[in-house]
C-alpha positions as CSV (number, residue, x, y, z in Angstrom):
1,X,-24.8,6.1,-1.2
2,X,-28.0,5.2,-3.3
3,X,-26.5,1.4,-3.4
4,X,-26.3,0.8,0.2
5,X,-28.3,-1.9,1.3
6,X,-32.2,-1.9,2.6
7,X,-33.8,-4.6,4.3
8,X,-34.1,-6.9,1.4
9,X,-30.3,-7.3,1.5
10,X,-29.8,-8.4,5.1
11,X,-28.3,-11.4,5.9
12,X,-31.2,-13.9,8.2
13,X,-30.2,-12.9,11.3
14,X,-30.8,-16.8,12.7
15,X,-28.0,-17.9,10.5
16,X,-24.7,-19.3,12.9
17,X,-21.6,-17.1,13.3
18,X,-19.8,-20.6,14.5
19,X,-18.0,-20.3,11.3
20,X,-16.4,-16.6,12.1
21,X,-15.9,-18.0,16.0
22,X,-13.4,-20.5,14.8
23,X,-11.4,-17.8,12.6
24,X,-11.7,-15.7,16.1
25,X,-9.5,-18.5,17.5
26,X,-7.4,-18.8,14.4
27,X,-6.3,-15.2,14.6
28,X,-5.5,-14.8,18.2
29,X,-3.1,-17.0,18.2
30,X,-1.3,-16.8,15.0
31,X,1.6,-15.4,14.6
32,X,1.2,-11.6,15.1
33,X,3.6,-10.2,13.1
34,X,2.3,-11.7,9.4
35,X,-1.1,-11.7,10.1
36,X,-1.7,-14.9,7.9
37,X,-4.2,-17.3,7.8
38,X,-3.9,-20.3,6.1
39,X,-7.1,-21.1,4.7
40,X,-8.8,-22.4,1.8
41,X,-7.2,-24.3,-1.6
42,X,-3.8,-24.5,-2.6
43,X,-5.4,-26.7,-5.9
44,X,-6.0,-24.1,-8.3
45,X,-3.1,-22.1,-9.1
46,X,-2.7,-19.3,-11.8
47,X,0.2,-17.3,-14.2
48,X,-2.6,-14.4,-14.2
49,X,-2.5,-11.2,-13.2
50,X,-4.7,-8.6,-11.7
51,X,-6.3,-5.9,-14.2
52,X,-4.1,-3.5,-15.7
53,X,-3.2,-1.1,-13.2
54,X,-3.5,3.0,-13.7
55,X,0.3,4.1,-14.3
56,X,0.2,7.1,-16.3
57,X,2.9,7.6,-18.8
58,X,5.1,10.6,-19.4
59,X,2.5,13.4,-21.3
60,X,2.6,13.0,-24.7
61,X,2.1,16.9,-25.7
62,X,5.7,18.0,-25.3
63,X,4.6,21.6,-23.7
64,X,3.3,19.4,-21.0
65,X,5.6,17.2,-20.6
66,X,8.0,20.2,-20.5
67,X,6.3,21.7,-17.6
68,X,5.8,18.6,-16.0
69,X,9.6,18.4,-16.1
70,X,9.9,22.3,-14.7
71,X,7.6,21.5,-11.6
72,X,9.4,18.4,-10.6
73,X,12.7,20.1,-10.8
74,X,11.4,22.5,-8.9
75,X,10.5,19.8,-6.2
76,X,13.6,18.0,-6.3
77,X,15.1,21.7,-4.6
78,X,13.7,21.1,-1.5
79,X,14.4,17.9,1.2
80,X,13.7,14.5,0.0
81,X,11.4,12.4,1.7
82,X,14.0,11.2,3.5
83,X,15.4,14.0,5.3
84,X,12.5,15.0,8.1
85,X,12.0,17.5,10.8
86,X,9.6,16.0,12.8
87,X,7.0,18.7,13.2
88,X,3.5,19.8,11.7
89,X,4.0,23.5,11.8
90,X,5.0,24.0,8.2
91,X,2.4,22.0,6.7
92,X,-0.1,23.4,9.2
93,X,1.1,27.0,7.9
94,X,0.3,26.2,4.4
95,X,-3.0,25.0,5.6
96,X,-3.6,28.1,7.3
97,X,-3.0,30.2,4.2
98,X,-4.7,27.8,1.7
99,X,-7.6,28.5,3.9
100,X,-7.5,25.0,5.9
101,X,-8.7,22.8,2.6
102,X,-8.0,19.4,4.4
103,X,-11.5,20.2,6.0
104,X,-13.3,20.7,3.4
105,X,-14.4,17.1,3.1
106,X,-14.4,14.0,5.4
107,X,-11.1,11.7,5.0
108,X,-9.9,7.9,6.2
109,X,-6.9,8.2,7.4
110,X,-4.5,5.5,7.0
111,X,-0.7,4.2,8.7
112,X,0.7,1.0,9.1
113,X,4.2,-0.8,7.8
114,X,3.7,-2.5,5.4
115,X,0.4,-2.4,3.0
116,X,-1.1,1.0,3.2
117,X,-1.4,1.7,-0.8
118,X,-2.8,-1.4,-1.9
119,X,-5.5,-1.0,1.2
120,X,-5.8,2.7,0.2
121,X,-6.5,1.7,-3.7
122,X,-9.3,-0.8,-2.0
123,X,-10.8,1.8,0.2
124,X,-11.2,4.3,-2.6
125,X,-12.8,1.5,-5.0
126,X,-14.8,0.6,-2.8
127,X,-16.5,4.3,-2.1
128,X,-16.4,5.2,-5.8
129,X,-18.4,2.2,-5.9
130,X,-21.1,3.7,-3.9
131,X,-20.8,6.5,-6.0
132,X,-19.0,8.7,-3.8
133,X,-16.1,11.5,-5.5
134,X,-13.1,10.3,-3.9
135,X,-9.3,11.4,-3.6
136,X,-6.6,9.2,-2.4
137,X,-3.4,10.5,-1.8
138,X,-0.5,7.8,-1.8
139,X,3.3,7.4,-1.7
140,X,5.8,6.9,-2.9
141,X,4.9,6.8,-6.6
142,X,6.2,3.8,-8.8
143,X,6.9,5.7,-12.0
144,X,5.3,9.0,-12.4
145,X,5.0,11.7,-9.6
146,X,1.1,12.1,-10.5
147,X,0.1,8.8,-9.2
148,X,0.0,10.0,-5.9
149,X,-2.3,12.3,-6.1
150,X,-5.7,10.4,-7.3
151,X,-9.3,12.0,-8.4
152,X,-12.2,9.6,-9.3
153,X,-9.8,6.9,-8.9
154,X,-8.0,7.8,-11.6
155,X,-4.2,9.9,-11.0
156,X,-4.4,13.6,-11.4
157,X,-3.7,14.3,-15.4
158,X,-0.4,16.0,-15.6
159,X,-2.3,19.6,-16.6
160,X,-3.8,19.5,-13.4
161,X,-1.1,18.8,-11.4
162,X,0.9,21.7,-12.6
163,X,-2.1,24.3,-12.2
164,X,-2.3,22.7,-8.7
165,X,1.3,23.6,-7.8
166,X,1.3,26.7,-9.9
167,X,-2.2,27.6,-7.4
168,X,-0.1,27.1,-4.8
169,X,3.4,28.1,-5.5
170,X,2.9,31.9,-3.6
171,X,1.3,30.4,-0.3
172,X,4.4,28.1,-0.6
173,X,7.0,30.8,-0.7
174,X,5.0,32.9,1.7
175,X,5.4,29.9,4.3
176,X,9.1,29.2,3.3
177,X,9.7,32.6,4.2
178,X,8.8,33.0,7.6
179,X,9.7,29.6,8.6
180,X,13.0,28.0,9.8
181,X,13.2,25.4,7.1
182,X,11.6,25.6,3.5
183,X,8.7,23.0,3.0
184,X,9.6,19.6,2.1
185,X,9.1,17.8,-1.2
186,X,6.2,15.9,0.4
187,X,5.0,18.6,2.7
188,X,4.7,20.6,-1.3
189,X,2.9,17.7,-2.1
190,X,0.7,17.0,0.5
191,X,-0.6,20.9,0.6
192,X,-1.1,20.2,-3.5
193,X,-3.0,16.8,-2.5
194,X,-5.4,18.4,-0.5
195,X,-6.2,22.0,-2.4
196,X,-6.9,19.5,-5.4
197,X,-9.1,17.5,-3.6
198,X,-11.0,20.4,-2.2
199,X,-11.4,22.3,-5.4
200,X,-12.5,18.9,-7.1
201,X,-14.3,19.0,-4.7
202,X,-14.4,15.4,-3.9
203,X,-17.1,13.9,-1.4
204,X,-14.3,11.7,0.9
205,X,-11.0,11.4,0.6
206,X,-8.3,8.3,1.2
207,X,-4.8,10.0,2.7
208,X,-1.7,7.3,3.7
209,X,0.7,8.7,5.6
210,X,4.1,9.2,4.4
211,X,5.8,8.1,7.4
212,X,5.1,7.6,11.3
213,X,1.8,9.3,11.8
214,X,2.2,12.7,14.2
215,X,4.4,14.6,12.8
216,X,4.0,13.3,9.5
217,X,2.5,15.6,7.2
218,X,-0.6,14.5,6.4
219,X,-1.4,14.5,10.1
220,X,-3.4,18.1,9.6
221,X,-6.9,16.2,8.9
222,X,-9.2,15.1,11.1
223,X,-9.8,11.4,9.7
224,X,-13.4,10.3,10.9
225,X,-11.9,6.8,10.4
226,X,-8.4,5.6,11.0
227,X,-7.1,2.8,9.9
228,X,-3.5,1.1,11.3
229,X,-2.2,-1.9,8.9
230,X,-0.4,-4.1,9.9
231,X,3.4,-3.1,12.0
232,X,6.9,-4.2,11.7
233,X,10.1,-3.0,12.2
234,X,10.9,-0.4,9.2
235,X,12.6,3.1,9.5
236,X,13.9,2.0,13.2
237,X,16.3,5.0,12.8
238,X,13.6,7.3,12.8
239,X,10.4,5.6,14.0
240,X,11.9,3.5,17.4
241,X,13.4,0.1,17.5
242,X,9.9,-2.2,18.3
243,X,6.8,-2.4,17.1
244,X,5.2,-0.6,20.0
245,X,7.4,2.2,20.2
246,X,6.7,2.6,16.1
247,X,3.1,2.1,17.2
248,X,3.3,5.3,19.3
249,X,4.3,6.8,16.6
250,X,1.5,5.8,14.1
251,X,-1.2,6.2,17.0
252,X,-1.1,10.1,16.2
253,X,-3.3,9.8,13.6
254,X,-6.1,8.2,15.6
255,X,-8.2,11.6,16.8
256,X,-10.5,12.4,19.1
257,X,-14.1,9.9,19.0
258,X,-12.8,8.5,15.8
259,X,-13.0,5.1,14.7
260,X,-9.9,3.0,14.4
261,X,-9.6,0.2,12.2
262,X,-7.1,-2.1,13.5
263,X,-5.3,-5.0,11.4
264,X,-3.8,-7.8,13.2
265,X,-1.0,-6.5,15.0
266,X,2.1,-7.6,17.4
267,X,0.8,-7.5,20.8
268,X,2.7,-4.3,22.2
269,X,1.9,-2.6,19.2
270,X,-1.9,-3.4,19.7
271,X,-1.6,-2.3,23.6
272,X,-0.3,1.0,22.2
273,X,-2.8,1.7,19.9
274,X,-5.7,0.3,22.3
275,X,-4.9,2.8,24.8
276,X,-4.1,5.7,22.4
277,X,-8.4,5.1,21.3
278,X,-9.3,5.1,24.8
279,X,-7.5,8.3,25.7
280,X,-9.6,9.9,22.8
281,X,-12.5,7.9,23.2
282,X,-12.3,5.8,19.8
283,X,-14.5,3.4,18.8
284,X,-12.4,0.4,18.1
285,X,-12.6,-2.6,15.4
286,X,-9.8,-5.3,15.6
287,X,-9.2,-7.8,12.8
288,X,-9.9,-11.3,14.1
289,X,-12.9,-10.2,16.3
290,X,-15.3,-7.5,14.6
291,X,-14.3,-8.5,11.0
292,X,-11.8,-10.6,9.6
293,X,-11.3,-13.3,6.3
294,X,-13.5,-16.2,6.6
295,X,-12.1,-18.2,4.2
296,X,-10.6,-17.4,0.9
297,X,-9.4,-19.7,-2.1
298,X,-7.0,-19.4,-4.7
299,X,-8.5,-18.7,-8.1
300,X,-7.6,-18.2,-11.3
301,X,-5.8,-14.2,-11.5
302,X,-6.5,-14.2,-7.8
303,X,-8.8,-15.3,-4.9
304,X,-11.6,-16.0,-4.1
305,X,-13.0,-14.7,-0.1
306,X,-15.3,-14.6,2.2
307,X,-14.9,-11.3,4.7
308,X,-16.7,-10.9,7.5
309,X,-17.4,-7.3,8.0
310,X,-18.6,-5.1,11.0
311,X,-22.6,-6.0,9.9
312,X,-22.1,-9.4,8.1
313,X,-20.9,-11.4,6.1
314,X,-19.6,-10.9,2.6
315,X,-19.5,-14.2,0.5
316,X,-17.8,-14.9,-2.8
317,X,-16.0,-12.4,-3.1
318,X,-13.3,-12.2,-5.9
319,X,-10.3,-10.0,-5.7
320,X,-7.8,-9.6,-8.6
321,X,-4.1,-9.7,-6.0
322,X,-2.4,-12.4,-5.1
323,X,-1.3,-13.5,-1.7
324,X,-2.8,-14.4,2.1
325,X,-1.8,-10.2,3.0
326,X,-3.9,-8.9,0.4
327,X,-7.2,-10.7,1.6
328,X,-6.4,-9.0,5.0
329,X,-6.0,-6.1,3.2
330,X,-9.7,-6.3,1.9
331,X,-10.9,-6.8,5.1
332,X,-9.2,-4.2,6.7
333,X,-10.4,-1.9,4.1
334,X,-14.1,-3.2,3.7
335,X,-14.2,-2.4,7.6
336,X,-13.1,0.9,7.2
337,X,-15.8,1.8,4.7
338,X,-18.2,0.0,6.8
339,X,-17.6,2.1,9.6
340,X,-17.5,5.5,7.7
341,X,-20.8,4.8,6.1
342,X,-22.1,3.9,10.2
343,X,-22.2,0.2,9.6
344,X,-22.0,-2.0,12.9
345,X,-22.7,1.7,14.8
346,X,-25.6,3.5,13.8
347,X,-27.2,1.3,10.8
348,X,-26.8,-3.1,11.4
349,X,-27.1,-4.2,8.3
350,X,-24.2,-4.6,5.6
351,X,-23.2,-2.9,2.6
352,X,-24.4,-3.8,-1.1
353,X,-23.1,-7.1,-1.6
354,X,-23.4,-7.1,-5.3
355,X,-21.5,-3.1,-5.2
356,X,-19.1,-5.0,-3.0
357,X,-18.3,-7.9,-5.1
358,X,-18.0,-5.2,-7.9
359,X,-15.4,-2.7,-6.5
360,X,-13.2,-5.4,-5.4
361,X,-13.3,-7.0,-8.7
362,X,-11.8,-3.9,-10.3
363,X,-8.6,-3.6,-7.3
364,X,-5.8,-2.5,-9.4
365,X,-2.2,-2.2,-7.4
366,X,0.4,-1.9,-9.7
367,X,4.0,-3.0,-8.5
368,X,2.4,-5.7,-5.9
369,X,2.7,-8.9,-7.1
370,X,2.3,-8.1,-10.7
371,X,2.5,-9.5,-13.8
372,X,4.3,-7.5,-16.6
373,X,5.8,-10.5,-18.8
374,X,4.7,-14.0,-19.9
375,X,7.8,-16.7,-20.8
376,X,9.2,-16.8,-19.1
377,X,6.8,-15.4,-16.3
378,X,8.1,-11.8,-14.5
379,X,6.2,-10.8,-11.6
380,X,6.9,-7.3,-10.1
381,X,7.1,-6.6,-6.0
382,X,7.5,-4.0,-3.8
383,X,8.6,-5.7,-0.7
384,X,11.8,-3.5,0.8
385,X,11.6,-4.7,4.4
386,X,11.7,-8.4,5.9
387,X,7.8,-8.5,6.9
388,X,7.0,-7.6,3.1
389,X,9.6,-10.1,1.9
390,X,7.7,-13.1,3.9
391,X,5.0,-12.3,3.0
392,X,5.7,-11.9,-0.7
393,X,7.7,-15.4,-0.9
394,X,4.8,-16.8,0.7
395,X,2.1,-15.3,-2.1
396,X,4.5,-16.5,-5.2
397,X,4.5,-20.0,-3.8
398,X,0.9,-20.3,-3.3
399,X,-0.1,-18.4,-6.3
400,X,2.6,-19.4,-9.1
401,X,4.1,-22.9,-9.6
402,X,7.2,-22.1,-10.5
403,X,9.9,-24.9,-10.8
404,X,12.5,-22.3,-10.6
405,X,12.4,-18.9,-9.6
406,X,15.2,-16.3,-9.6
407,X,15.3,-13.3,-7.9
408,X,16.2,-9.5,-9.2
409,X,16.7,-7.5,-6.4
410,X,17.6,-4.0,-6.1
411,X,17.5,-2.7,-2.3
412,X,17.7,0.6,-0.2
413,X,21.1,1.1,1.8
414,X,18.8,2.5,4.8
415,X,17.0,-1.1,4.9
416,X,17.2,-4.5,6.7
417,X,18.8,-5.8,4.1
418,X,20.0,-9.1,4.8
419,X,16.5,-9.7,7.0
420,X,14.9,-8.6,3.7
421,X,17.3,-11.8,1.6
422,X,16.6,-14.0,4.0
423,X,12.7,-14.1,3.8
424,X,13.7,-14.5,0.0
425,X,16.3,-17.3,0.4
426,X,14.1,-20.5,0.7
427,X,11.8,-19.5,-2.6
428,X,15.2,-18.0,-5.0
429,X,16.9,-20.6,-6.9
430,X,19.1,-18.0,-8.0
431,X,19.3,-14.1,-7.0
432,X,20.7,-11.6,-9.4
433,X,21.9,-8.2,-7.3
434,X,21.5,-5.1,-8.8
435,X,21.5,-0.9,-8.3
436,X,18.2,1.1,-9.0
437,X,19.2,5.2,-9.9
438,X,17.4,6.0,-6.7
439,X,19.6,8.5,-3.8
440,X,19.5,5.6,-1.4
441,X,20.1,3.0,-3.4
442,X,22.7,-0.1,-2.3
443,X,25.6,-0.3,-4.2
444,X,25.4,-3.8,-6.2
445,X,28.4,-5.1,-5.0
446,X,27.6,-4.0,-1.4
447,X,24.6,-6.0,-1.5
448,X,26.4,-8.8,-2.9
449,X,28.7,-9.4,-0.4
450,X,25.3,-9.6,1.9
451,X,23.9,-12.1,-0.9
452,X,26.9,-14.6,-1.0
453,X,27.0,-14.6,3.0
454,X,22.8,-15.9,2.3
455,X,22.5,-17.8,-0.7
456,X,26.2,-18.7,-0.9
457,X,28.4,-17.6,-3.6
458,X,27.3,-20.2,-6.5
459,X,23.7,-18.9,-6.1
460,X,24.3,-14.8,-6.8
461,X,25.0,-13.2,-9.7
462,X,26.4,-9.5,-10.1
463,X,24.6,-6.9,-12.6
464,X,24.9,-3.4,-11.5
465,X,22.9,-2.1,-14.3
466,X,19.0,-3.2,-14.3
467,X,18.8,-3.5,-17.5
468,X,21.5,-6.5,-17.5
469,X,19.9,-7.9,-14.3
470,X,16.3,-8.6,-15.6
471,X,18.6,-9.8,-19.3
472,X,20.4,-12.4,-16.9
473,X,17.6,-13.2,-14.6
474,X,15.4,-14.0,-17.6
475,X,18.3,-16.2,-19.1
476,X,18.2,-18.0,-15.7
477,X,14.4,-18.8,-16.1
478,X,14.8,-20.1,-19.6
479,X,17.6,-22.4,-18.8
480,X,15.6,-25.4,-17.9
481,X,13.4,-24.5,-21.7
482,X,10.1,-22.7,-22.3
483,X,7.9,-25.1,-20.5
484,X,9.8,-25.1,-17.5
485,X,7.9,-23.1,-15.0
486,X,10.8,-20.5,-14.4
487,X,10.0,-17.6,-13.6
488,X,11.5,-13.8,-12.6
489,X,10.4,-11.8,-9.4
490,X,12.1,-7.9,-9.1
491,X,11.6,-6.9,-5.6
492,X,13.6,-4.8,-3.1
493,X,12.5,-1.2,-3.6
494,X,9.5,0.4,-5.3
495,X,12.1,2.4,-7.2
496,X,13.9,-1.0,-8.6
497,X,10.0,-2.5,-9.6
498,X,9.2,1.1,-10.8
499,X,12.3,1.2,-13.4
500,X,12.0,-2.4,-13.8
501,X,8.0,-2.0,-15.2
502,X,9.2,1.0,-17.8
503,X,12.2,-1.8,-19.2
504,X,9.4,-4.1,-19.5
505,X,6.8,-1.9,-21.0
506,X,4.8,-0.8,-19.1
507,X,3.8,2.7,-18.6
């Protein structure tokens, strides 16, 4: 808090916004459903990478590693993420016998489709920047189960995590036991979340829904600031079949006199959550009017922006990730620390533009857009639903001049599949199909039968095991000799980039 701004650090209030009033324009009338603008140079591109993200490792005392082991097989007993009863009662049980922890501290609350860890990671750099004990709670993991629950911005060490569970383990059996249905996996892990951060105890913390927003378990803290990223069409099955009805979904985590930060949005997801803030009287900031990207240019490992933010504007400011989506991300994220620190409500001027500028320097989000291998170039993705997978094609172009790029991808069964290889289509020279180990993983030969009806059967190659399919795709890169330009991109699943990054070597 000491690094907030004073009056030496305002902007002069005579300066023109006509520059912010034109972006107003611009993002009104984009297209609503990538929330891209196209701004700034496409001159000076980059094989860089963002700084090397915080994966922890499997423990390398054995004892630990051993128990590790226990308390995850232990979790894997109860339903998977993917099997729901929509319904807070367990969770709020737990609460109840943990002594309601979740209160304990302040929160940001944060739902959306598509970019919620990568604007979570933001959030919490940007308040440990101001010196404030954080803890973010994110999912899914990409390779260890103690990423999701984050201290200091740094994950939970593996000894903590299993006192945590080990803490809780009798409140969880006591609430298994009069309920109709044990806790979930995530509803475990959410109560362990929480009872860590309070015994930290941690100043604010930074909580992404798992999925939805009302009955999702998180949804038993009060966040003083919500924030909704963008929305597309993902779990349809469970969440509805448009953007608005998924958006009544997600608007249960705005609460009463909060303050919603609101990305650019389709236009009857944005009715739903407009008139979900008025019911509870929520102060309201919408990308595009109250904050928004200026400009940004591509530079070397990343980009270079200029936010504007709920009290000003924000100039050269460099942010490690590639891609138009991630600068909306920062702004997204810069608002929401600007409104829980009262910026643009009870205090005008801006945050520390120099803490700013340092915080987003130091973004880290492993398994988006990431480089794990140089020559031939391979760049990890998460993107597993079409709006991710457009907006991933269009970050490699701008951000990698690659003169051939092949594809690994390793998909979810319960996905848009083919919308998700048709974003890819126009930037794949070649796409090599494969099968992560994950439950709801594609069969590779499923997926290419979907491939060859894209790409066309000359264009898809079939490699079951991962291992074989980064092997081939690699080959593919090389064909054309080392200084080429080919390069790899793994994408689908964050359970294909998470195995792909331990093949690699990292973590």
């Amino acid at each position: 808090m000491s690094d907030i701004p004073g009056e030496n650090d305002q902007p002069d209030p005579s300066d023109p916004l006509d520059s912010f009033d034109e972006i107003i324009d611009a993002e009104t009338t984009r297209d609503p459903d990538l929330a891209v603008i196209e701004a700034g140079s496409r001159t000076l591109r980059t094989q860089g990478g963002p700084p090397e993200a915080d994966v922890p490792a499997r423990p390398e005392d054995p004892e630990v590693d051993k128990a590790l082991r226990e308390v995850e097989a232990e979790l894997s007993t109860r339903w998977g993420e993917t099997k729901l009863e929509p319904s807070v009662a367990r969770i709020a049980a737990l609460m109840d016998v943990l002594g309601e922890p979740q209160r304990a501290y302040p929160s940001i609350h944060i739902t959306g489709t598509n970019g919620k860890t990568t604007t979570a990671r933001m959030i919490e750099a940007l308040l440990g920047a101001f010196e404030l004990r954080t803890g973010r709670y994110t999912s899914p993991h990409v390779q260890s189960i103690t990423e999701r629950v984050s201290l200091d911005g740094a994950p939970i060490s593996a000894e903590r995590f299993i006192e945590t569970y080990q803490d809780i383990k009798p409140y969880v059996e006591m609430v298994d036991a009069r309920q109709e249905y044990r806790l979930s996996f995530f509803e475990v892990l959410t109560g362990m979340a929480y009872a860590a951060f309070a015994d930290a105890p941690v100043d604010v913390a930074v909580v992404e829904v798992g999925m939805g927003g009302s009955w999702d378990a998180t949804n038993v803290i009060d966040g003083d600031v919500a924030v909704v990223t963008p929305i597309d069409l993902d779990h349809t099955d469970r969440l509805g079949g448009t953007p608005g009805e998924i958006a009544t979904e997600k608007a249960g985590i705005v609460k009463q006199d909060a303050t919603v930060i609101l990305a650019q949005q389709p236009v009857d997801a944005a009715q739903v959550l407009l008139k979900k803030a008025v019911d509870v009287n929520a102060t309201v900031a919408r990308e595009g009017l109250e904050f928004g990207v200026v400009d940004r240019q591509v530079a070397v490992g990343g980009q270079l922006m200029t936010l504007r933010g709920l009290g000003g504007e924000y100039t050269e400011v460099y942010l490690p990730l590639h891609g138009a989506h991630q600068a909306h991300n920062a702004a997204v994220a810069l608002a929401a620390v600007e409104a829980f620190f009262g910026v643009g409500a009870q205090r005008p001027e801006p945050l520390d533009i120099d803490t700013v500028r340092k915080a987003f320097a130091a973004v880290a989000s492993p398994g988006r857009m990431e480089v794990v291998r140089r020559s031939p170039t391979v760049v990890l993705d998460a993107a597993h639903n079409p709006a991710g997978a457009r907006v991933t094609a269009e970050a490699v172009g701008e951000a990698f001049q690659f003169s051939r790029l092949i594809g690994v991808v390793g998909a979810s069964g319960d996905k848009d599949v083919r919308g998700l290889l048709e974003a890819f289509e126009p930037v794949f020279a070649e796409i090599v199909v494969t099968q992560n180990s994950g439950l709801r993983a594609m069969d590779a030969d499923a997926l290419a039968g979907i491939a060859v009806e894209v790409f066309g059967e000359d264009r898809v190659q079939v490699e079951p095991r991962l291992p074989d399919a980064l092997e081939a795709a690699i080959t593919l890169a090389e064909e054309e000799g080392e200084f080429s330009g080919g390069g790899v991109l793994v994408t689908g699943s964050i359970y294909t980039v998470g195995e792909a990054r331990l093949l690699l070597g990292r973590g």
